[in-house]
N, C-alpha and C positions, 0 to 999 in steps of 0.2 A: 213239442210240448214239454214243458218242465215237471220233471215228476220227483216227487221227496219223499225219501228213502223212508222218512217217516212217518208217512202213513199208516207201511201195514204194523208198526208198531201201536199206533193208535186204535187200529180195528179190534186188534189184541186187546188190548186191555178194557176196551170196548164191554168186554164177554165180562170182566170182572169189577169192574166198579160203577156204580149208580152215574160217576161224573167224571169229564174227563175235561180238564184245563190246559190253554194250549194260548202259551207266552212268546215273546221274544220283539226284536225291534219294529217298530213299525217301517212299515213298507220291504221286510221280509220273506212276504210271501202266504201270511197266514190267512189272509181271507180269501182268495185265490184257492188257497189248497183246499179249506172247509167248503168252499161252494162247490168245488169240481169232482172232487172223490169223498165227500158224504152226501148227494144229494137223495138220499133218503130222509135226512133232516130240514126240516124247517130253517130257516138262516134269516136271523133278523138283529140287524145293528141298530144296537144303542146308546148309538149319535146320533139317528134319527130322530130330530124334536119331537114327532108326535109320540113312536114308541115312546121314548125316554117319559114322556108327562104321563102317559098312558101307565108306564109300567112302576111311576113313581106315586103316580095319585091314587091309582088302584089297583094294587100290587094281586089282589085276591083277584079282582076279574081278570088281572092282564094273565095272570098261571092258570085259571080256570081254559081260557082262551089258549094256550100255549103250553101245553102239559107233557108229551110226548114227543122226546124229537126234537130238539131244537135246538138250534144254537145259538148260541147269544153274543154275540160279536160286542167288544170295549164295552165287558158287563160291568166292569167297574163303575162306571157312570151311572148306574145304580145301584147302590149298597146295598138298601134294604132288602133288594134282590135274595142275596144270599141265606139270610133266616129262616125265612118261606122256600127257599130248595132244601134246605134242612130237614125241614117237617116233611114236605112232599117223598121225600126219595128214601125217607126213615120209614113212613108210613105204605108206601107200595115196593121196595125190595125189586125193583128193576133196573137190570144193569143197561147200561148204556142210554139213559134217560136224556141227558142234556150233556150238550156239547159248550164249553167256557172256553172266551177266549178276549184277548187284551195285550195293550203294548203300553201298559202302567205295571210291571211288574211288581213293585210296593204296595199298591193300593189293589190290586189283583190278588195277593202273596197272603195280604194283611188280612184281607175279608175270609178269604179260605179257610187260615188259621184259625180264625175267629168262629166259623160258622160250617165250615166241610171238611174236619180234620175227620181223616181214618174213610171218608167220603167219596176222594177224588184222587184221579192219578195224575200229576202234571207235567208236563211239555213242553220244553224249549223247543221254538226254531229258529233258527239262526237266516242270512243270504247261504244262498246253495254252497256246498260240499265241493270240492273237485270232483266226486265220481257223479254228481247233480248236473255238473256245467259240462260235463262233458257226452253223458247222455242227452242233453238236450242240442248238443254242438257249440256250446259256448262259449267253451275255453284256446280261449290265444295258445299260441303256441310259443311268445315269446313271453319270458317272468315279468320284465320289467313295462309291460303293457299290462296283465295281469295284476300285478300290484298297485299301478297307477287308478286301475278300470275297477278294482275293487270286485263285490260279489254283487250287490243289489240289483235282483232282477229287471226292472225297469231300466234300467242301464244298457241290457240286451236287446230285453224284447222288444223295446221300442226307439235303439239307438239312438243312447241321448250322450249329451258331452259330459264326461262324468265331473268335472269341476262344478260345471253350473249346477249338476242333478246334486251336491254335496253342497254347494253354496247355497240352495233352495232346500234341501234337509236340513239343516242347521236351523235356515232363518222359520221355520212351521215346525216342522215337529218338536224335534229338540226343545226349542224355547218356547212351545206351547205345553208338551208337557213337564218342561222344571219348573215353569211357572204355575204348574197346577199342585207345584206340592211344595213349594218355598217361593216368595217374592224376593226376586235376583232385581234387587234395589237400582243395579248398576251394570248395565248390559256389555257395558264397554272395558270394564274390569273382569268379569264372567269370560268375556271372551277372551282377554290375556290369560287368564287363567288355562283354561281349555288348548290355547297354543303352546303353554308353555308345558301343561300335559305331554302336550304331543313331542316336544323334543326331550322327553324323556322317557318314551315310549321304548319297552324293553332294556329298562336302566330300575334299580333300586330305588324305590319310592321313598322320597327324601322329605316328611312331610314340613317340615321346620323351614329346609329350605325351599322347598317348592313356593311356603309361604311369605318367604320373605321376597322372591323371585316376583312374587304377582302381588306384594301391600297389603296381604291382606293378615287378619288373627290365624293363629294356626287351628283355632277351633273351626271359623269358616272355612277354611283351608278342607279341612277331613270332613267336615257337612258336604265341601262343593265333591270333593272325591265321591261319595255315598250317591251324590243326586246323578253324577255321571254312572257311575255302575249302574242304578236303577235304572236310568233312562237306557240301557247295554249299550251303550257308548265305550267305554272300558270297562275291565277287567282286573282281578288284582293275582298275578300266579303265587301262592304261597311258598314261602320254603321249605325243604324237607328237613330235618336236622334228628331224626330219630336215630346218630348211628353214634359212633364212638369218639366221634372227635367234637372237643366241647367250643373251639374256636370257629362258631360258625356264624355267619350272616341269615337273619329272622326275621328280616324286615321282606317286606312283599316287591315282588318288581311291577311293574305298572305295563300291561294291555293295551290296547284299540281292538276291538271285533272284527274291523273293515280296516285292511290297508289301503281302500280308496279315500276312505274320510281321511285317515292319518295323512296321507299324503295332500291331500286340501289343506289341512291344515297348516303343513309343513312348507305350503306354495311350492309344490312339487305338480309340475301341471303337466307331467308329457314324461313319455315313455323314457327316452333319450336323459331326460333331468335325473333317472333313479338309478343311469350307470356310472355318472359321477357325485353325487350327494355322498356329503358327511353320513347320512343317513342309512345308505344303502346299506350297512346289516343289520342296525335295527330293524328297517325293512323287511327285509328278508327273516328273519324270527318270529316277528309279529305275525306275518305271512304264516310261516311253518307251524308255530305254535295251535295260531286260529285254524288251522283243518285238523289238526287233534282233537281240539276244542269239541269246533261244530260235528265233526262224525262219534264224538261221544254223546252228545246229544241226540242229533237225528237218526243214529241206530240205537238209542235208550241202551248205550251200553253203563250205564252208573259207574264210569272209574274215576280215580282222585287225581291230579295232578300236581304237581310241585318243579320247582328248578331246588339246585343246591350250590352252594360256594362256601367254602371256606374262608375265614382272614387270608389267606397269604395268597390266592387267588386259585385254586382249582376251582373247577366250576363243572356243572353238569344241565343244560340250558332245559332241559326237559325231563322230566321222572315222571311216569303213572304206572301205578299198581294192576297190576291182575292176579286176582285172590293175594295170597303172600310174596308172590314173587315179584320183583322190582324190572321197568323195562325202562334203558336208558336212552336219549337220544341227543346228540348233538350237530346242531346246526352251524354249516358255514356257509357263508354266500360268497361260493369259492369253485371254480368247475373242475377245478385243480386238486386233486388228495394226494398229499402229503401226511407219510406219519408220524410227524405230529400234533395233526388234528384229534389224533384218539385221545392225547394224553388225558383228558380230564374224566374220559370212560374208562381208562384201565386203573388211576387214583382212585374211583370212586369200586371200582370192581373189589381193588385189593381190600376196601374196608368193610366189603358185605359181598364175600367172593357167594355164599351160602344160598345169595337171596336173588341175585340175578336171573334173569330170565332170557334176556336180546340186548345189544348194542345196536345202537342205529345210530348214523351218522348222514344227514341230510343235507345235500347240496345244490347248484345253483346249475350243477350240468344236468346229461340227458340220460347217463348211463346210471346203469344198477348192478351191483356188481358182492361179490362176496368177498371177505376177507377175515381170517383169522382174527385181527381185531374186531372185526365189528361188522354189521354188514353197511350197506354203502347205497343209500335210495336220492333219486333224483325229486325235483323239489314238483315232479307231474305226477310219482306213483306214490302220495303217501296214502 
């Protein structure tokens, strides 16, 4: 059985807010997890036609009916929803009343703001964790099977070919829901766009040129950007640039959540293609970076992340903060350390020696190991 970490953060907070909101991609994991470790609550989706007309036509009987307890599964498909949980949970002061949840992030994000601010605590979840896949026995033992195979539990539990489980993602979810929040006029430009995303995956987000790359205005160009991060498709890492040197790159580097999608889309179809792909350290980054990602998320730990590079090229592929102190990490898809791999940890050390906290240097072997520079973690123990 698959079990996520973040649960008992959600039972938590359970105790202190009226509502609890609980995001991320579809086919993730999230309805699964609400029906299996809260069934004290009520669990009712609505996608179901009749809920939906039910709870659209008569929103008063459908809360009268539905008051305590419940979950509301892709509530977004009900707006007016949100006004009437407003009133309800202002007027009775009980925590842990209703359980939110949806894989329309914007239209999910939007209604809250709008109608449950200061109300509700919300919840990313992400495809499982390495320490997720490995308590449930999931995790390969080889990287470049692992990258290929991505995280998407349906993938495991019911061994499916991950190409076709990503070629059948794409063609349903994906393009059902961008189409539910902009008309992608052109389905067959949408998708050049989105591949050529992908060959730039863990590279500086170039939006000028990405748009002259796929034809299109550079205004549609940053819309289509926006509609992918909504739909958590991609992600954008920010730069860090708060230190003393003014020659610095501030443009964002460009994500995938799932190295299996990226790799579909890169026509990377087998384990064997990602030991010789041009590819293979964006790969590996993307890889590294997203179990940062996801275990800040699913253990609700709220910390910031950034890369940093200067013009003349030092680079730092990964920084997040804890409290003031700064924690650095760099990635090679190399099973090999040589020193120097550190060089752009100890660059970055000397210009905030004050603020450091760890050096982590993350690779592609098995071993873990200590070193005066830096410590030194295999790409299975982050």
């Amino acid at each position: 059985m698959l079990h996520r970490n973040i649960v008992d953060k959600i039972r938590h907070e359970l105790l202190g807010y009226p509502i609890i909101a609980l995001t991320g991609p579809r086919q993730s994991g999230k309805t699964r997890l609400l029906r299996t470790h809260f069934p004290e609550y009520t669990y009712l989706s609505l996608e179901d036609p009749d809920l939906k007309e039910f709870a659209t036509r008569d929103t008063k009987g459908f809360l009268q009916k539905y008051n305590d307890k419940i979950i509301f599964d892709e509530v977004q498909n009900v707006p007016v929803l949100f006004s009437y949980l407003q009133g309800i949970v202002d007027l009775n002061h009980v925590m842990g009343q209703f359980i939110l949840s949806g894989s329309q992030n914007f239209q999910l994000l939007e209604n809250i703001t709008q109608s449950l601010a200061g109300r509700v605590s919300i919840f990313r979840l992400f495809p499982p964790d390495i320490s997720e896949m490995k308590a449930a026995h999931w995790m390969p033992d080889n990287l470049p099977e692992v990258i290929t195979k991505g995280f998407y539990p349906a993938i495991y539990d019911r061994n499916l070919n991950p190409d076709r489980y990503y070629f059948n993602y794409l063609t349903t979810y994906i393009k059902r829901d961008i189409s539910q929040l902009v008309n992608i006029q052109n389905d067959r430009l949408f998708n050049t766009f989105l591949k050529l995303c992908a060959r730039r995956a863990g590279n500086i987000l170039n939006l000028s040129e990405l748009a002259k790359d796929a034809s299109i205005s550079h205004t549609t160009a940053r819309s289509w950007i926006s509609l992918l991060e909504t739909s958590f498709i991609i992600y954008l890492l920010p730069p860090y640039y708060n230190n003393y040197n003014k020659r610095l790159i501030k443009s964002p580097k460009l994500y995938f959540y799932d190295t299996g999608l990226l790799c579909h889309l890169l026509k990377i179809k087998d384990a064997d293609s990602v030991k010789f792909s041009p590819y293979k350290g964006s790969l590996f980054e993307n890889y590294v970076i997203n179990e940062y990602i996801k275990q800040n998320y699913h253990q609700n730990l709220l910390l910031d992340f950034w890369f940093w590079r200067d013009a003349i090229g030092h680079e730092v592929d990964l920084i997040w903060q804890n409290s003031e102190m700064l924690n650095l990490v760099e990635i090679k898809a190399s099973e090999t350390i040589m020193p120097d791999m550190f060089k752009g940890l100890k660059y970055f050390e000397k210009l905030k020696h004050e603020m450091i906290e760890s050096k982590t240097l993350v690779h592609s072997g098995l071993f873990n190991q200590e070193r005066s520079a830096g410590s030194v973690k295999s790409w299975k123990s982050i």
